[in-house]
MIZALO-84584 format. One line per field, with one value per atom (N, C-alpha, C, CB): residue in one letter; residue number from 1; atom name; x, y negated, z. Coordinates in nm, 4 decimals. Glycine has a CB too. Layout:
r: A  ...
k: NUM  ...
a: CA  ...
x: X  ...
y: Y  ...
z: Z  ...
This chain:
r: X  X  X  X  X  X  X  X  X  X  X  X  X  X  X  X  X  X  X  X  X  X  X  X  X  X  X  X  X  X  X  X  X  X  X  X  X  X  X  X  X  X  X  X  X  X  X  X  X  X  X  X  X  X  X  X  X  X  X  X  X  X  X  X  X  X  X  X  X  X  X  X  X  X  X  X  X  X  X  X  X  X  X  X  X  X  X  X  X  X  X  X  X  X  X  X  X  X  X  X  X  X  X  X  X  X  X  X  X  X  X  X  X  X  X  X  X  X  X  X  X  X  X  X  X  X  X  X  X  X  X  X  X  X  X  X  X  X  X  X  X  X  X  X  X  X  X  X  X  X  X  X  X  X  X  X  X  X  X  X  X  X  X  X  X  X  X  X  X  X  X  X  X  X  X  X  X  X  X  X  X  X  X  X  X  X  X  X  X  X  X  X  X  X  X  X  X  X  X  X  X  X  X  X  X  X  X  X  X  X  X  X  X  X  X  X  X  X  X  X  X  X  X  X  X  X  X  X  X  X  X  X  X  X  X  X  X  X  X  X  X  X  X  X  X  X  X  X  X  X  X  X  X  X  X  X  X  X  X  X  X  X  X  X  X  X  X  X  X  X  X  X  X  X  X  X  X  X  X  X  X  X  X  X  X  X  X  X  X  X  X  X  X  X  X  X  X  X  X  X  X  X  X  X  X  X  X  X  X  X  X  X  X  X  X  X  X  X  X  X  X  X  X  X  X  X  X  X  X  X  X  X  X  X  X  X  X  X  X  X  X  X  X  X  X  X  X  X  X  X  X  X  X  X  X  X  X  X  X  X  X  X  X  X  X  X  X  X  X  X  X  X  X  X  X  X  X  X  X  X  X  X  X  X  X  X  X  X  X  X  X  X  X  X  X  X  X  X  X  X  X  X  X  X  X  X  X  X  X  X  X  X  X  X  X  X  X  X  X  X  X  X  X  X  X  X  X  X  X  X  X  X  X  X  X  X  X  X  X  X  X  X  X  X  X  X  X  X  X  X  X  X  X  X  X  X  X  X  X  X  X  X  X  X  X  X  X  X  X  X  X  X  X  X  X  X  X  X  X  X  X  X  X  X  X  X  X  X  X  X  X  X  X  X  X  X  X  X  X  X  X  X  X  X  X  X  X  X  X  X  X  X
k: 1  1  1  1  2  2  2  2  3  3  3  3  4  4  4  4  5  5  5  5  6  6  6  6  7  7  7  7  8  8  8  8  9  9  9  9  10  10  10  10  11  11  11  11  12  12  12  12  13  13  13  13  14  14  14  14  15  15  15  15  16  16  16  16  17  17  17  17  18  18  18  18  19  19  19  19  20  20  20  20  21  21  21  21  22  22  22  22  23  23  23  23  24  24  24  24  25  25  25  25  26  26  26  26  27  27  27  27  28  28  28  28  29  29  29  29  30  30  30  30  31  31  31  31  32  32  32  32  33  33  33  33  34  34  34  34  35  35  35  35  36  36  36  36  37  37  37  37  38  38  38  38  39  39  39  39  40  40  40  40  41  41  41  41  42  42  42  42  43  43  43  43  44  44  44  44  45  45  45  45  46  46  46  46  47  47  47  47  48  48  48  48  49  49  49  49  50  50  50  50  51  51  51  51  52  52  52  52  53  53  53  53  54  54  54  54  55  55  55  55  56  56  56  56  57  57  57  57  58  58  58  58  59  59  59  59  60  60  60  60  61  61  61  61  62  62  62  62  63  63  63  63  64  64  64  64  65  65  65  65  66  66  66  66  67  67  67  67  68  68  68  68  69  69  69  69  70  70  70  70  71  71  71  71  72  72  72  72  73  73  73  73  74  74  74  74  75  75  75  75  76  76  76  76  77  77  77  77  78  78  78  78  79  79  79  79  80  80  80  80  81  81  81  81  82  82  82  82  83  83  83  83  84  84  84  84  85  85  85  85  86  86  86  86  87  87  87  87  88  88  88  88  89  89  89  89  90  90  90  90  91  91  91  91  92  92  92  92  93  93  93  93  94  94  94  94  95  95  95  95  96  96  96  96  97  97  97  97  98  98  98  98  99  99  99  99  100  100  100  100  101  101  101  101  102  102  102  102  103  103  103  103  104  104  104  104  105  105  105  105  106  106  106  106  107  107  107  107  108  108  108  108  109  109  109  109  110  110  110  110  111  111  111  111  112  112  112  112  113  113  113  113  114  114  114  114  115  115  115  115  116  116  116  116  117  117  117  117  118  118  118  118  119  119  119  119  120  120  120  120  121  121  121  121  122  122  122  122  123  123  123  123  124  124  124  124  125  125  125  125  126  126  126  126  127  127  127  127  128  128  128  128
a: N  CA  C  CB  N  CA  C  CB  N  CA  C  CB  N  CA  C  CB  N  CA  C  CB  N  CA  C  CB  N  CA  C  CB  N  CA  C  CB  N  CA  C  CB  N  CA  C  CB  N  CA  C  CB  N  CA  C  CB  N  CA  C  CB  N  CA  C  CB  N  CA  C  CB  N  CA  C  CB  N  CA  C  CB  N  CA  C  CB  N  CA  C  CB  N  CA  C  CB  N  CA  C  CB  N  CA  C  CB  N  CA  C  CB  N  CA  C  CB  N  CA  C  CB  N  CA  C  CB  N  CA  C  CB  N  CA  C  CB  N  CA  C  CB  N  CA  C  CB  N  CA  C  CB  N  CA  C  CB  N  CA  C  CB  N  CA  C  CB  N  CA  C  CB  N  CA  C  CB  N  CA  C  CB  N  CA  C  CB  N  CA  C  CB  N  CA  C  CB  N  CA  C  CB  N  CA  C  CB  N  CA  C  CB  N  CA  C  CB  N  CA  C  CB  N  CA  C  CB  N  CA  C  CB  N  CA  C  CB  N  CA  C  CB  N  CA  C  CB  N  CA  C  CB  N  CA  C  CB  N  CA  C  CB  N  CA  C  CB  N  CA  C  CB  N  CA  C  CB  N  CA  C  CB  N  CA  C  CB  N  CA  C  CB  N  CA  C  CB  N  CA  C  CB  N  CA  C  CB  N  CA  C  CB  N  CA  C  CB  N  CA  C  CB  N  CA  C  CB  N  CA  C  CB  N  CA  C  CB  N  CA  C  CB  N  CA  C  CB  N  CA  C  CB  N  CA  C  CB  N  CA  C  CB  N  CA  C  CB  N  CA  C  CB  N  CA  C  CB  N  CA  C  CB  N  CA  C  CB  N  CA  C  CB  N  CA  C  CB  N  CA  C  CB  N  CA  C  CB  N  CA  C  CB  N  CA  C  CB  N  CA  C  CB  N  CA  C  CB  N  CA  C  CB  N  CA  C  CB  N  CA  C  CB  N  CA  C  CB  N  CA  C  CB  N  CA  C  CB  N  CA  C  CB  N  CA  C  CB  N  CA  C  CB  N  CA  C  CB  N  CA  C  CB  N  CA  C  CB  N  CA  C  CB  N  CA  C  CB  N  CA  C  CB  N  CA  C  CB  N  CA  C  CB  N  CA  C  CB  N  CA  C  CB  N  CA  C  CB  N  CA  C  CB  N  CA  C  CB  N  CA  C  CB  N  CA  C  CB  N  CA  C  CB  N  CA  C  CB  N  CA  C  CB  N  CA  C  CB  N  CA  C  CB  N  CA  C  CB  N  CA  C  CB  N  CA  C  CB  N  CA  C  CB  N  CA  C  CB  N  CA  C  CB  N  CA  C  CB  N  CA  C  CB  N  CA  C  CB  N  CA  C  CB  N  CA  C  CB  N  CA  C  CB  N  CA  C  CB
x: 11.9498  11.8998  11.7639  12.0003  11.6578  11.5414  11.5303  11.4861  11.4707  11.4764  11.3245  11.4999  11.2792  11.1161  11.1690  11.0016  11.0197  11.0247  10.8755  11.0560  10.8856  10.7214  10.6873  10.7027  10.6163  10.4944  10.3691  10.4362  10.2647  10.1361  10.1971  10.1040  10.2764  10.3300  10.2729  10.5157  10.2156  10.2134  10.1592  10.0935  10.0585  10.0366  9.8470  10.0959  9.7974  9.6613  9.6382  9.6359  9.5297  9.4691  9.4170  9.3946  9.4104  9.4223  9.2505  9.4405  9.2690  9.1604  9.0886  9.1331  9.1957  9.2553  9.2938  9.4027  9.2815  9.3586  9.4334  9.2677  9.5257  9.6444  9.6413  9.8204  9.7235  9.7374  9.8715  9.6668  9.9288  10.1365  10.1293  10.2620  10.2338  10.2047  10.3604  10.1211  10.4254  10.5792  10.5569  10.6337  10.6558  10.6075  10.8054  10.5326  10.7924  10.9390  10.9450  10.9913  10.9761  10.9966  11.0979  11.0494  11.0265  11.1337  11.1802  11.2095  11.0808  11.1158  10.9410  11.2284  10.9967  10.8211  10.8438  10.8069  10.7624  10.7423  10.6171  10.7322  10.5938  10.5056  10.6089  10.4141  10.7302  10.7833  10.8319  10.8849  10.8409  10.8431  10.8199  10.7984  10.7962  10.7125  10.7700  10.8112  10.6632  10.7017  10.6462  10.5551  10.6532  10.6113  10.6957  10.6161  10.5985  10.5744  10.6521  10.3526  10.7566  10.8390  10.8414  11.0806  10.7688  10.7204  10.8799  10.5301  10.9565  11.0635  11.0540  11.1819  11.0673  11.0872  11.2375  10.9987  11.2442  11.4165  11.4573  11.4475  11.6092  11.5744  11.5586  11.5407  11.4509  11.3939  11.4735  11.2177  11.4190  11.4113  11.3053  11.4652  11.3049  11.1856  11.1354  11.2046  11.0106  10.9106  10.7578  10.8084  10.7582  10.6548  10.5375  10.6285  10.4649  10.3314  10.2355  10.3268  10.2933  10.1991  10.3165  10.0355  10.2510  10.3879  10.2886  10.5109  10.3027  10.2165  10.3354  10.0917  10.3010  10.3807  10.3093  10.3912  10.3202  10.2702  10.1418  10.2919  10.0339  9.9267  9.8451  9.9019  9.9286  9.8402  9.7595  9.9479  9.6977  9.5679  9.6150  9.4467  9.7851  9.8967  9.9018  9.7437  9.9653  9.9756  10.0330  10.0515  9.9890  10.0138  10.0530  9.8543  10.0806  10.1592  10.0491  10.2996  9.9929  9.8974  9.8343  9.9622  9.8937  9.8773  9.8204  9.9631  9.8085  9.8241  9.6897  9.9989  9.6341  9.5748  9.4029  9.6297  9.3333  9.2256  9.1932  9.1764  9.3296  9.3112  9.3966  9.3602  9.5189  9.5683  9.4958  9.7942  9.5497  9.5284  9.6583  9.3491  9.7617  9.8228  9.7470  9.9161  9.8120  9.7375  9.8655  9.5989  9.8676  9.9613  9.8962  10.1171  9.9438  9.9204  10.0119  9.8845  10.0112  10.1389  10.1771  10.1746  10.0604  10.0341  10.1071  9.8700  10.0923  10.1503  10.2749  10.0361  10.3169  10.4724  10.4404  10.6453  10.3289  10.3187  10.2862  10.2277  10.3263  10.2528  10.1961  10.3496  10.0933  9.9935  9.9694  9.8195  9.9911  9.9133  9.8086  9.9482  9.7157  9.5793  9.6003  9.4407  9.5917  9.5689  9.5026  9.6436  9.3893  9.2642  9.2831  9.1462  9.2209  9.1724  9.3369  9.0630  9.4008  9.5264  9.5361  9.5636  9.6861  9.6892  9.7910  9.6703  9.8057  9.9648  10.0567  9.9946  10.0794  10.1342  10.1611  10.0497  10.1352  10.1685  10.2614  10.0424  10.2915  10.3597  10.4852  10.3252  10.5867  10.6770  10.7047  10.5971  10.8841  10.8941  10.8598  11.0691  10.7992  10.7481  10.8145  10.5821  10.9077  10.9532  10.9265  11.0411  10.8959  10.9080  10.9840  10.8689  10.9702  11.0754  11.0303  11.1565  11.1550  11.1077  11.1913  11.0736  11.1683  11.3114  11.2294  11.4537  11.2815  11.2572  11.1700  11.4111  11.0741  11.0100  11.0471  10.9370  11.1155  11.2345  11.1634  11.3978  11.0204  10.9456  10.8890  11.0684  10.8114  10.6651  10.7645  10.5453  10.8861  10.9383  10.9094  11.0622  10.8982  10.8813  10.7466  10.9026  10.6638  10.5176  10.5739  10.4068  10.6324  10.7656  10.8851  10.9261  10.8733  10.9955  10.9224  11.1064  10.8273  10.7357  10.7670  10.5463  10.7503  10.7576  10.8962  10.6884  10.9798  11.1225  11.1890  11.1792  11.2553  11.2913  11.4781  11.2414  11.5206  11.6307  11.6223  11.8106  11.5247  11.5125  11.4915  11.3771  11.4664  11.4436  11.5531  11.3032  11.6269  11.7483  11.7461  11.8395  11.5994  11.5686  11.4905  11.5494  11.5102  11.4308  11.4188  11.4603  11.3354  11.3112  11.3627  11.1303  11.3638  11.3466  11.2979  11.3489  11.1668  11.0996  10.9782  11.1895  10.8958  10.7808  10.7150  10.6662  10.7667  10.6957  10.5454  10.7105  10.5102  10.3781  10.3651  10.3217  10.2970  10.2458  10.0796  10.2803  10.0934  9.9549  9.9361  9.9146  9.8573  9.8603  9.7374  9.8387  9.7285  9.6007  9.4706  9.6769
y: -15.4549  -15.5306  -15.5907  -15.6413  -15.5558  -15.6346  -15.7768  -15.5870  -15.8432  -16.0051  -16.0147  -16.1477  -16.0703  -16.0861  -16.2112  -15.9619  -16.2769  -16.3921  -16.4020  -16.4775  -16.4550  -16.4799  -16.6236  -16.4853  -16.6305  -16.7588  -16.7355  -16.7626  -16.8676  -16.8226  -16.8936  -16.5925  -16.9030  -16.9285  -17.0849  -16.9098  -17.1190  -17.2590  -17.2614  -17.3400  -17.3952  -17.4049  -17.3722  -17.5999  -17.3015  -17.2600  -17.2654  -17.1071  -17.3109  -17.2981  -17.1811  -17.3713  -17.1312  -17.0045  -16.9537  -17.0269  -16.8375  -16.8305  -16.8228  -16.9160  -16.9241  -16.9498  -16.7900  -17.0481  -16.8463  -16.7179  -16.7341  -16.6092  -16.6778  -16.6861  -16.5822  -16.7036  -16.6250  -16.4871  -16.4976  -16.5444  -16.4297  -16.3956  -16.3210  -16.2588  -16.3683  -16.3091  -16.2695  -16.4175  -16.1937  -16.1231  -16.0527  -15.9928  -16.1875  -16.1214  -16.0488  -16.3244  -15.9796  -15.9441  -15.9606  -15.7981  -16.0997  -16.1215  -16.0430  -16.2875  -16.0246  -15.8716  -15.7457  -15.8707  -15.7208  -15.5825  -15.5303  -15.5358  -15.4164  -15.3148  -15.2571  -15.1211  -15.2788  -15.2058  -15.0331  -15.3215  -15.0073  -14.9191  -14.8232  -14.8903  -14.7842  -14.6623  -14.6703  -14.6154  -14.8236  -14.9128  -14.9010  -14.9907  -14.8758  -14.8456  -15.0454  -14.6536  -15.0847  -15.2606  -15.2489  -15.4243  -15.3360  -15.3740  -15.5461  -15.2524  -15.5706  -15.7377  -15.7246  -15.8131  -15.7788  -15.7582  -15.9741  -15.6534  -16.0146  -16.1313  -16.1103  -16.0916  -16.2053  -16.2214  -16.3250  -16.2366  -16.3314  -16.4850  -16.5167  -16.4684  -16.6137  -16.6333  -16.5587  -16.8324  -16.5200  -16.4102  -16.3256  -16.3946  -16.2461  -16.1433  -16.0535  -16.1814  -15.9002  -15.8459  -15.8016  -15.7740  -15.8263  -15.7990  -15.6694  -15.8173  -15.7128  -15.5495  -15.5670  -15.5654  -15.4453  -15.4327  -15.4738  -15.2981  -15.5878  -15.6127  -15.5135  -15.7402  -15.4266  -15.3557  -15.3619  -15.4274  -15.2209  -15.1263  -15.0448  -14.9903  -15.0346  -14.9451  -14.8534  -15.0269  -14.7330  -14.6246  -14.5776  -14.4795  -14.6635  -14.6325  -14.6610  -14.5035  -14.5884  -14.6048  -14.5819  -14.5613  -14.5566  -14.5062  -14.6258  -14.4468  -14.6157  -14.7322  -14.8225  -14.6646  -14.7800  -14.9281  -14.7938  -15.2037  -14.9071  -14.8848  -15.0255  -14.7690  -15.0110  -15.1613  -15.1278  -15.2706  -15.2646  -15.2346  -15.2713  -15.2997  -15.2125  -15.2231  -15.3645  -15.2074  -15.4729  -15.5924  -15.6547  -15.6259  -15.6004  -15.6621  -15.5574  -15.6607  -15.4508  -15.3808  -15.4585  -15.2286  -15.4056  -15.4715  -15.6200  -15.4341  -15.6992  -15.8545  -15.8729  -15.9767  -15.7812  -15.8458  -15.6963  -15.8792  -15.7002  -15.5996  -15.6276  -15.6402  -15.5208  -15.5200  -15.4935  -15.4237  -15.5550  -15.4785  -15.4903  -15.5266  -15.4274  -15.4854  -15.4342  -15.4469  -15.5128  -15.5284  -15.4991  -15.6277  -15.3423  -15.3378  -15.3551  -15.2454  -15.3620  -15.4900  -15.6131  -15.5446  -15.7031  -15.8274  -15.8034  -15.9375  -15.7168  -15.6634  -15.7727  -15.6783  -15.7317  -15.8316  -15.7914  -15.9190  -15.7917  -15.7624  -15.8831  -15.6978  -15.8107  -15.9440  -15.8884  -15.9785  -15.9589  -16.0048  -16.0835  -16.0130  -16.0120  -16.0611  -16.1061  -15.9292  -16.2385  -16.2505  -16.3058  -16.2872  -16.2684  -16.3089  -16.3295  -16.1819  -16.4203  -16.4220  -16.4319  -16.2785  -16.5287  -16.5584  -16.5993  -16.6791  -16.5539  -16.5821  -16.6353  -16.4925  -16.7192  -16.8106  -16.6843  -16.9276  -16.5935  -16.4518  -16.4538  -16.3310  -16.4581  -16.4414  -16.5361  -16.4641  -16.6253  -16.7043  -16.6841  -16.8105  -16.6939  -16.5967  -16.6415  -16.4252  -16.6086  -16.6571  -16.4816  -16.7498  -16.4850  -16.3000  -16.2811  -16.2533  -16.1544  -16.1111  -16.0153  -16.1090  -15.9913  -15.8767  -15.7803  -15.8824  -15.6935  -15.5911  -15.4500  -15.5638  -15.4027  -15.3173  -15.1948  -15.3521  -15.0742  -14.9748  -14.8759  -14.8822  -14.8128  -14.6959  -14.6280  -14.5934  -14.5483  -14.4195  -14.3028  -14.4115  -14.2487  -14.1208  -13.9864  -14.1317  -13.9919  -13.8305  -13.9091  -13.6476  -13.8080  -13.8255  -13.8753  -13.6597  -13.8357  -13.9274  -14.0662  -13.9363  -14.1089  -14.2313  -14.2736  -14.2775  -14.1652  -14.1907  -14.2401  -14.0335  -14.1688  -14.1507  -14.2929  -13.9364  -14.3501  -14.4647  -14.5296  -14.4731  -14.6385  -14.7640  -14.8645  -14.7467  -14.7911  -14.9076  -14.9752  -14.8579  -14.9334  -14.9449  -14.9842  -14.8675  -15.1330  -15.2099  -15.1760  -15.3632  -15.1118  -15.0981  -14.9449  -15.1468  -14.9475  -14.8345  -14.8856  -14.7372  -15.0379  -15.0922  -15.1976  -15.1665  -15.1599  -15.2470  -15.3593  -15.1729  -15.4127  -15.4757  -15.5987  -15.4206  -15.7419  -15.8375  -15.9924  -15.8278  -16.0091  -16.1654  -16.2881  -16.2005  -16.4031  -16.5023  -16.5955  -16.5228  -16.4997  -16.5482  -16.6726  -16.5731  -16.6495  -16.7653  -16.7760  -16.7346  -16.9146  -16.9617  -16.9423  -17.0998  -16.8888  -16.9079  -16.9798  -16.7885  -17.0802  -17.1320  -17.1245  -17.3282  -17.0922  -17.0580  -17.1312  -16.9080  -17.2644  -17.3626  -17.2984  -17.5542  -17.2913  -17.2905  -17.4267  -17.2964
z: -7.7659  -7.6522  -7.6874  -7.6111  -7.6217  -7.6022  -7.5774  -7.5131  -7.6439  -7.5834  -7.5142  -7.7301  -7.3965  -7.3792  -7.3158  -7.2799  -7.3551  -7.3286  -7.2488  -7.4572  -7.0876  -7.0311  -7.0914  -6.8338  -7.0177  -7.0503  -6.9685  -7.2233  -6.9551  -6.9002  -6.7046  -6.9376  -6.6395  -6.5003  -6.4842  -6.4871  -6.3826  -6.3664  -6.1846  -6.4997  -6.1687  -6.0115  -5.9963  -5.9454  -5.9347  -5.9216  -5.7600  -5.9917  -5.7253  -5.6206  -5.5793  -5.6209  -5.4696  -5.3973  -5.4787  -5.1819  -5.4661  -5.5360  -5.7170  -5.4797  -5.7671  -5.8966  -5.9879  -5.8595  -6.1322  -6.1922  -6.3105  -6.2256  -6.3126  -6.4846  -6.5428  -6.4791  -6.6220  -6.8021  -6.7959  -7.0163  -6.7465  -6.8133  -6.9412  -6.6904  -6.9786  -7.1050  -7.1398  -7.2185  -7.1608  -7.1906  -7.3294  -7.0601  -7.4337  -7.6011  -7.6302  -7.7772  -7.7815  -7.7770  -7.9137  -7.7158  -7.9327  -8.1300  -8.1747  -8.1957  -8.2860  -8.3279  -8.3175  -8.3202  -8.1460  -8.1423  -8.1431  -7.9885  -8.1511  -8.1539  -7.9901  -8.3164  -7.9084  -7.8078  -7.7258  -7.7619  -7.8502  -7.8363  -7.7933  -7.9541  -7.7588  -7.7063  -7.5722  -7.7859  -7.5322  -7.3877  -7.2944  -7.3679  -7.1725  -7.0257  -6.9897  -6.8745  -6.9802  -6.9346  -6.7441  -7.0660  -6.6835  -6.6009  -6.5619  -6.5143  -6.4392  -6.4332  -6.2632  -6.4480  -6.2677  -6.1170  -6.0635  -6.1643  -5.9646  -5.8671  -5.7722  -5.7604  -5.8128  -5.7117  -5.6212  -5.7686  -5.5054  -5.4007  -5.3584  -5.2333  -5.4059  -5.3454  -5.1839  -5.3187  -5.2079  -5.1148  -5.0782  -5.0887  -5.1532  -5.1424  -5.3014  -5.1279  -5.2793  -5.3909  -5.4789  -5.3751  -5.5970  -5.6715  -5.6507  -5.8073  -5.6156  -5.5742  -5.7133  -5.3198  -5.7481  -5.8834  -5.8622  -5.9383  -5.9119  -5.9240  -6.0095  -5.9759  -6.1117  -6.1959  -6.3012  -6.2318  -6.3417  -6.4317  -6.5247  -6.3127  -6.6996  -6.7592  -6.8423  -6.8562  -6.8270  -6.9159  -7.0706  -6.8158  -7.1551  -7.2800  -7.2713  -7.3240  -7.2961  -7.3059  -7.2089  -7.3861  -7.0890  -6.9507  -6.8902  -6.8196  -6.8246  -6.7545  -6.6676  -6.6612  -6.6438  -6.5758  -6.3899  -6.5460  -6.3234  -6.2199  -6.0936  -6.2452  -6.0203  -5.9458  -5.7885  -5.9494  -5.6834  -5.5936  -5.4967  -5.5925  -5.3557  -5.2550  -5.2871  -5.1057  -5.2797  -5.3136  -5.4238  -5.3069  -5.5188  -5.6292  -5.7011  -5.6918  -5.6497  -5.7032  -5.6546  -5.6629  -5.7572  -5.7689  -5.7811  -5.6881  -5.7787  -5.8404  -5.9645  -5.7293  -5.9924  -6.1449  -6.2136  -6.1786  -6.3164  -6.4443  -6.5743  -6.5194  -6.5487  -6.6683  -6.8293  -6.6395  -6.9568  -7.0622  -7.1066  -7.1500  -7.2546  -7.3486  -7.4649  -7.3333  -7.6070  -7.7310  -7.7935  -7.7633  -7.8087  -7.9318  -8.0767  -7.9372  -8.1374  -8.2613  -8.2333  -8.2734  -8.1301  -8.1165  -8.0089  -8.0685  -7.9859  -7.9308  -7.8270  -8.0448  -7.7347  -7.6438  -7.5036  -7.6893  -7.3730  -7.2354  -7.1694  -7.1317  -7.0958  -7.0270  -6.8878  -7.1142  -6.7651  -6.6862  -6.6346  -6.6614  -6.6002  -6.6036  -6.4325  -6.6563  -6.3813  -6.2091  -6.1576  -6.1365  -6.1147  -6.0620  -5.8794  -6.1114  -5.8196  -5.6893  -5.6388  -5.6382  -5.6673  -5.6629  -5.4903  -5.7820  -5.4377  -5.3068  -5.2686  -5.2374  -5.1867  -5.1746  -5.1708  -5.0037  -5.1345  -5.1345  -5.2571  -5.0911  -5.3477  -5.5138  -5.5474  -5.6175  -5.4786  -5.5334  -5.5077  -5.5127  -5.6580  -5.6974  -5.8846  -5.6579  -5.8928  -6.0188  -6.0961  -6.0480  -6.2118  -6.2601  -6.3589  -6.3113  -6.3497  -6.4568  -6.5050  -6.4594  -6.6566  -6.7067  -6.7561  -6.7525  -6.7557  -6.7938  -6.8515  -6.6708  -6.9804  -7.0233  -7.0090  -7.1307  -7.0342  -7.1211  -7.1787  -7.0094  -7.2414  -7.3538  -7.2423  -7.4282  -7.3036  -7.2924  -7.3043  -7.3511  -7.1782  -7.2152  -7.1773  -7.1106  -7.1028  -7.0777  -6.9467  -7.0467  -6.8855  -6.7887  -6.6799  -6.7399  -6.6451  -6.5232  -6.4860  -6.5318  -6.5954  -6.5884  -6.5270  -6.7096  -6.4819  -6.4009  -6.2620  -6.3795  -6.2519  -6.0713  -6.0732  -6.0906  -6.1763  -6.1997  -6.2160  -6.2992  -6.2537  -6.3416  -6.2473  -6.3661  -6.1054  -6.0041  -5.9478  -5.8857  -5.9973  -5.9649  -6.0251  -5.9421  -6.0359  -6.1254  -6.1542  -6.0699  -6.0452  -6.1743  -6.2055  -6.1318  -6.2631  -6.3955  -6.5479  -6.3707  -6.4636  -6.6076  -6.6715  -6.6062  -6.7806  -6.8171  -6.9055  -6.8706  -6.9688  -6.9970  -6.9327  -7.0544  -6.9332  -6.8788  -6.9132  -6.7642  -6.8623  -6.9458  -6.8583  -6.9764  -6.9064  -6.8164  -6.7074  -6.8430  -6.6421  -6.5684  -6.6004  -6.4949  -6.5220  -6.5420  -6.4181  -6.6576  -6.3453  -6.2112  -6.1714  -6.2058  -6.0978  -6.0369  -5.9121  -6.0159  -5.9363  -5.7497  -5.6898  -5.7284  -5.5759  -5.5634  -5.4490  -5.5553  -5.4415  -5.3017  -5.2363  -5.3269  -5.1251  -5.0262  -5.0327  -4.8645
């Protein structure tokens, strides 16, 4: 079992920007496909941005051209980058990982129960 833990969630003014950050002490994630799933009570978690190994990420209509996934697999770490923040964003973010099992996973990144790994969440608020 993977443990990730976020961090980086707090309250920003519209417009505003954060760093999430989803680390995994102890495990190595370089064989991982992670992505960053924004839940609203209520609702079901839909993918903010999903990277398959070393690919350039992938993100959801919304979310494209203001965040930027990275990750650091030296520091067994994923990051969300979220710029030009919109009360719309506001949402507790989880990350999540699972193994790297072949290119399907280009067709899966965005679809969270493919992924059986996840963290504890980290609040975002985004006031107007």
């Amino acid at each position: 079992q993977v443990q990730l833990v976020e961090s980086g969630g707090g309250s920003v003014q519209a417009g505003g920007s954060l760093r999430l950050s989803c680390a995994a002490p102890g495990d190595s994630l370089c064989n991982y496909n992670m992505a960053w799933f924004p839940q609203v009570p209520g609702k079901e978690r839909e993918a903010a941005a999903a990277i398959v190994r070393y690919d350039a990420g992938d993100y959801s209509d919304s979310t494209k051209g203001r965040f930027t996934i990275s990750r650091d697999d030296a520091k067994n770490t994923l990051y969300l980058q979220m710029n030009n923040l919109e009360p719309g964003d506001t949402a507790m973010y989880y990350c999540a990982a699972d193994r790297f099992t072949g290119s399907i996973w280009l067709s899966w990144r965005l679809i969270p129960s493919k992924y059986n790994h996840w963290g504890q969440g980290t609040a975002v608020t985004v006031s107007s």
